[in-house]
Structures are given as structure tokens and as C-alpha cells.
N, C-alpha and C positions, 0 to 999 in steps of 0.2 A: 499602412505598414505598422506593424507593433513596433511599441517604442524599448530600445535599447537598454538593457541592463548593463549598467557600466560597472558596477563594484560587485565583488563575492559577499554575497549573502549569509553563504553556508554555516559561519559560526553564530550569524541572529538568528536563524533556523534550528540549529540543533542545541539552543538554549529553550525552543519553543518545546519542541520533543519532550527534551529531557524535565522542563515542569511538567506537562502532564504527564509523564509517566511517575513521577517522583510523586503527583498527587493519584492518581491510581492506585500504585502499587501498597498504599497501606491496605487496600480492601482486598488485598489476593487472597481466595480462598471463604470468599465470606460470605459467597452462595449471591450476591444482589450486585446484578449486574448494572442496574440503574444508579443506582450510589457511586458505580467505578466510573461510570461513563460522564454522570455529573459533574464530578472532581476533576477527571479528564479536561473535559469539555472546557469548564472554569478556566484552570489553569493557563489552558491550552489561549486561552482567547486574550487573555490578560498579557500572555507573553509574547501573545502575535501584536497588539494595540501600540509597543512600543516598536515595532520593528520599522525602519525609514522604511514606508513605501505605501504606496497608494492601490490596497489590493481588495479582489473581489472576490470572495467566496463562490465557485462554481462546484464547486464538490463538495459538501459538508454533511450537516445534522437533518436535512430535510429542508422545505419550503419553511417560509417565513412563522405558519399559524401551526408547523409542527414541530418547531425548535424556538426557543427562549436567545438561544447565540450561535455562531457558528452557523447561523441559517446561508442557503443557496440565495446570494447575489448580496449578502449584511457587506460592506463595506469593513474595510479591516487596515490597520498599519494607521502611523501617523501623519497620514495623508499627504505625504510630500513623494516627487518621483523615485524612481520610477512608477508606473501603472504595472497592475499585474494578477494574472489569474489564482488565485490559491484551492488547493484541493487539500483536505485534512480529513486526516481520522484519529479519533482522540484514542482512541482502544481498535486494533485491527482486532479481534479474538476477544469480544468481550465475555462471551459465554468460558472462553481458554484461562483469563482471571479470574471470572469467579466462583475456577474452581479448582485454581490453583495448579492448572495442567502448562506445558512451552509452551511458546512462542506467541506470545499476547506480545503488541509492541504500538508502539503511535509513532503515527506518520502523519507528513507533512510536503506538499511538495509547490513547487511557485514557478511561472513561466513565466513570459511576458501575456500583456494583455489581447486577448482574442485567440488563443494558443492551444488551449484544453478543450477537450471534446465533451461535448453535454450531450446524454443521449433522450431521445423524443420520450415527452409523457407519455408515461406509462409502464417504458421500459425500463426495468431494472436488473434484468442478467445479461451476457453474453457467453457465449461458444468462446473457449482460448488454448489457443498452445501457445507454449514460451519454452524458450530458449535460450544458453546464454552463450556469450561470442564465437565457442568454439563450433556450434552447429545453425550461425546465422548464417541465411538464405538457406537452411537445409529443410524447414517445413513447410505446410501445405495444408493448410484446413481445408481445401474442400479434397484432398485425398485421403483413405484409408488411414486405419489407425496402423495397423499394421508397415505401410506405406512410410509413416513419420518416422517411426522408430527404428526401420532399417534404414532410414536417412541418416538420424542424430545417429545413431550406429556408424556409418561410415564416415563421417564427420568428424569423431571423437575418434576414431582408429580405433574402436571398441567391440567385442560381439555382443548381439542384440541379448545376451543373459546379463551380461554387465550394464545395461541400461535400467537406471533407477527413475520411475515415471509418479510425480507428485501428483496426488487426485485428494481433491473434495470428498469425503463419505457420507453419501448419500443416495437415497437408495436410487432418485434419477442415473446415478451412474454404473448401475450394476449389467448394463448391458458392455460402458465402456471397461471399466473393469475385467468383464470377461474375456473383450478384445484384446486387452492387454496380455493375458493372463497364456490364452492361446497362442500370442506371436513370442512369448519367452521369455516378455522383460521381467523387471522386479519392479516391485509397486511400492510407494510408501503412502497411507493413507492419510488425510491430517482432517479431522473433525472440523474446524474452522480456518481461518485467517489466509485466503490465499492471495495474498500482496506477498507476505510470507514466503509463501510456498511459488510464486512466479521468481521471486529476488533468489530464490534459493539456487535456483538453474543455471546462475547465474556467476556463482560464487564456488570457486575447486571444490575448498573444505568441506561442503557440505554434502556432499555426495548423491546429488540432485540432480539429472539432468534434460528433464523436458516435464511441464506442463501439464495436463490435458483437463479438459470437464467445463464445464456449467460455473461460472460464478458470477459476483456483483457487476454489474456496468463500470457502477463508480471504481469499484477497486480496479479494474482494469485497467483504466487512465493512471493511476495513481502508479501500477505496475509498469505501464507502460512508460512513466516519466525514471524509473528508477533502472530501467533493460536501459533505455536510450543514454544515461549517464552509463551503464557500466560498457554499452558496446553489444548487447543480447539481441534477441529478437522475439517478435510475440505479431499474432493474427488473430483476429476475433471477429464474432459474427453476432449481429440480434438476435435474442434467444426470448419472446414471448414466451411467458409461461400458461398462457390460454388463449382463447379467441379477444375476449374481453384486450388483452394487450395488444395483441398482433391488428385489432381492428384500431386501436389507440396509434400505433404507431405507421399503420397505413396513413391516418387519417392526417398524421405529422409529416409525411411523407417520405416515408424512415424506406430503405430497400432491404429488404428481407435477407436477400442472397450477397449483398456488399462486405466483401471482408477490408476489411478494419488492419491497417499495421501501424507499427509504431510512429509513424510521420501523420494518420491522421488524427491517432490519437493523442500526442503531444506534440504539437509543429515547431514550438519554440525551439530558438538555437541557442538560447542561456537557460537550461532546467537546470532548477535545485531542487536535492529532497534529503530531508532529514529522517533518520529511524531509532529510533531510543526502545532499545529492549524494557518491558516490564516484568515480564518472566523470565527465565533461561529457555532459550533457544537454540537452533541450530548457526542463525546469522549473528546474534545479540548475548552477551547475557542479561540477566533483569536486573532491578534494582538491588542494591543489597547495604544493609543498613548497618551503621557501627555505632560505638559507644558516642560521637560528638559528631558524624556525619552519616552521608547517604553518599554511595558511590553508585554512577550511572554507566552504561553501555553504550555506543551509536553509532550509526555509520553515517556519513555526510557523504553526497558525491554532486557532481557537477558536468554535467553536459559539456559544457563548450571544451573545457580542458580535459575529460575525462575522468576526474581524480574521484577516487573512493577515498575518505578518512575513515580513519578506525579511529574514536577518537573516547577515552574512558577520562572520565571527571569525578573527582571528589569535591565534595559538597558539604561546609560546614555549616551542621544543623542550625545555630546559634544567628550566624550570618544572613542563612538563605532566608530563615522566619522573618530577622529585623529588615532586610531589604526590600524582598517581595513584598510582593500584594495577595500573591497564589493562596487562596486556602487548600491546607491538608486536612485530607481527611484524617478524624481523628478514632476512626474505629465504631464511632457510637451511629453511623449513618445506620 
């Protein structure tokens, strides 16, 4: 049995967020992605080190010999209970910073221990629709696109013109696209970041409401711990991107045809996830700097109780330098 998280995490979490985003957000626009992701990354680790807890990186920067920190399985927190799975992205949209385009943000999210899904070597995408509470149990990956949309259609009390479907652009998806385009919905494309764009479905304001396309494995878990806090719904499928994976992932013995929902993708019954805007956004706004501070954007939510926090922080520049350890970047990376 995973062991019990007894205390709200949520505010040691969205102080994690909000350094790396705060160390990011000086390189928006500065064309070098690696520089953003660095300072991210940094930040991000130093302000996970102090957190009580005993955690494991299952979703991070890559295996141990392709990341410096933040690596898949590094140990993390100040080693005391609870135990606990962590999935992190220090930049969701790093190509989105640095080039100064929305919705670049860092995430963070923690279960209990043995709780997050790790998908077989090799595999790095998945098949996903997502949803948010008003059209949970309305979809169906293995039926019709068509099929979906006149679900969340009458789920939402809506006609399928008034249905807004977030998609990945990319040219893999120009057949689903088309589908789309045929049954009448309205599309909104977004170049990167679809943790982003699954949390968006999720949330009125944003005028979001399902899913669809090809994206990252990991970010799916990561989406999936963030629908299961708001009440949404999401399905996903293995998606090799060649023989070479699909032979990788037989050999794991990964099932091909297995869809995936949010219970086996985050089974914990205590998810936290924090999200700290770096850019403006549809869910966040980004950082935004003044004469003696930096002011942050986040959303915190919580599983067991439900609760989303909206929660905006000012941050005295003077303070945060003499306190922290986080290095900012200072423009010259």
C-alpha cells in the first residue's frame, strides 16, 4: 500500500513552480532554449531539496547519463516522510519561451509512492483525448472523432459548432484536423505545450473544450494528475512513433490496444500539482517584473479535497536574491 500523505503540500509546491519560472522567465524571447531550461531546471531542484519529503523523480529531464539533475529515479526532498513519486517540467513550451510566444509555464506534480505511470522504454508519445468535468465519461478513444465531439456536444448542452478542440500542430495531425474540421467543430491549434492545452478543457474561462492528437507520454501523466484534481477526464493509448519503438515496447510488454485513463495513469488518492505561468497565458499569466519585485501567477490544486488555488505572489527582488540559493539568469547565458 502506498504510504499516506498526511499534510497539504500545495504551498511547498507552488513555491517550487514559481522559482523556476521566476528563473526562466528572464530569457523569454532570447531565441536559446537550453539556457531557459537550465535555469528552470536549477531552480527548480533547489527548491524541490528543501521540501519534507522523501521523493522520486519518475518523470523528469531524461535518464541519469542524459540530465545533470532532475534525472528519472535522482532522489529529491529532505528525505524525511512521506515517500513520494514526483513528475516535473521545468519549462512545459520551451521552444513557447524562447520565443516569447503564451503559454510556456512549469509544472510540478507529487503522489504517493508507486502511483505514477512510467511508460516502457522506448515509448515516448501517446494517443489523448481530455476533458473537463462537464463532459466526464462522455469520450471514447477508440471511437470516431466525429463520435467524441458529438458526445462533449451533448454533454455541454452545446451544438457541435460551438465545440472548441485544442490540437498539437503538427503535420502527424493533418488527417485529424481534417476530421475535425468536416464534423463542424472549431479548432484552436497551439504549436507546443499540451499539459497546457489538456488543463485548458478543463477550466470555463478558457473556452477549451476537449483534447485530441499525439503528444508526450510523460506530459500525459503530468495532465492526467492535474484533470484527476480538477474532476475532468482524459484516455490515452501507446503511440510508437516507428517499428524500432513499437518492437521496444512489445519487448516491455507494453499492449498496444490498452487505453489508459486517469486512474491508471495517476492512482494516488492525495495528487498535488503546482503551475506557475512563465509567459501569459490562457490558464496563468507569466512573470511580470517591477521596479523592487517580480510578481508570479499559479494554480495549485489538490486531489483529495478538490480545490484549485488561484494563487498570485509578489516577490521582493532584494529578499528573494539574499534568501535563496536559486540562480537567475542574468541575460548573458
Amino acid at each position: 500500500m502506498p504510504e499516506r500523505i498526511d499534510r497539504n503540500l500545495s504551498l511547498e509546491l507552488v513555491r517550487v513552480t514559481e522559482a523556476a519560472a521566476m528563473a526562466a522567465a528572464r530569457l523569454m524571447g532570447r531565441g536559446n532554449k537550453n539556457a531557459a531550461d537550465d535555469a528552470a531546471v536549477q531552480a527548480m531542484r533547489v527548491a524541490l531539496s528543501s521540501v519534507g519529503m522523501d521523493g522520486t523523480v519518475i518523470i523528469g529531464e531524461g535518464e541519469k547519463d542524459e540530465a545533470p539533475m532532475l534525472y528519472i529515479g535522482e532522489k529529491i526532498g529532505n528525505g524525511e516522510p512521506p515517500k513520494v513519486d514526483i513528475a516535473v517540467d521545468p519549462i512545459d513550451g520551451t521552444r513557447l519561451l524562447s520565443l516569447g510566444l503564451p503559454n510556456a509555464i512549469s509544472v510540478v506534480a507529487l503522489s504517493e509512492e508507486g502511483t505514477l505511470y512510467t511508460a516502457p522504454p522506448g515509448i515516448f508519445y501517446m494517443d489523448k483525448i481530455a476533458v473537463g468535468p462537464a463532459a466526464k465519461g462522455a469520450i471514447d478513444l477508440n471511437k470516431p472523432v466525429e463520435w467524441n465531439l458529438r458526445s462533449v456536444a451533448r454533454a455541454k448542452k452545446i451544438d457541435i459548432s460551438e465545440v472548441t478542440v485544442v490540437i498539437l500542430e503538427r503535420p502527424r495531425h493533418e488527417g485529424l484536423i481534417r476530421e475535425v474540421r468536416e464534423a463542424g467543430a472549431r479548432i484552436k491549434l497551439i504549436t507546443d505545450g499540451d499539459i497546457a492545452g489538456a488543463i485548458m478543457t478543463a477550466l470555463e474561462d478558457t473556452g477549451v473544450d476537449i483534447l485530441l492528437g499525439i503528444g508526450g507520454a510523460p506530459e500525459a501523466v503530468v495532465s492526467a494528475c492535474a484533470l484527476k484534481c480538477i474532476g475532468g477526464d482524459m484516455q490515452c493509448r501507446i503511440y510508437p512513433r516507428n517499428d524500432t519503438e513499437k518492437e521496444m515496447a512489445l519487448a516491455a510488454g507494453a499492449d498496444m490496444n490498452r487505453i489508459f485513463g486517469l486512474d491508471d495513469l495517476a492512482k494516488g488518492d492525495n495528487i498535488f500539482i503546482s503551475l506557475t505561468g512563465i509567459t501569459n497565458g490562457e490558464l496563468v499569466d507569466g512573470v511580470k517584473y517591477y521596479e523592487h519585485g517580480v510578481e508570479t501567477h499559479s494554480l495549485v490544486m489538490r486531489s483529495k479535497s478538490g480545490t484549485v488555488r488561484d494563487v498570485r505572489a509578489r516577490h521582493r527582488l532584494d529578499k528573494l536574491m539574499a534568501y535563496s540559493e536559486i540562480q537567475f539568469a542574468d541575460g548573458n547565458s
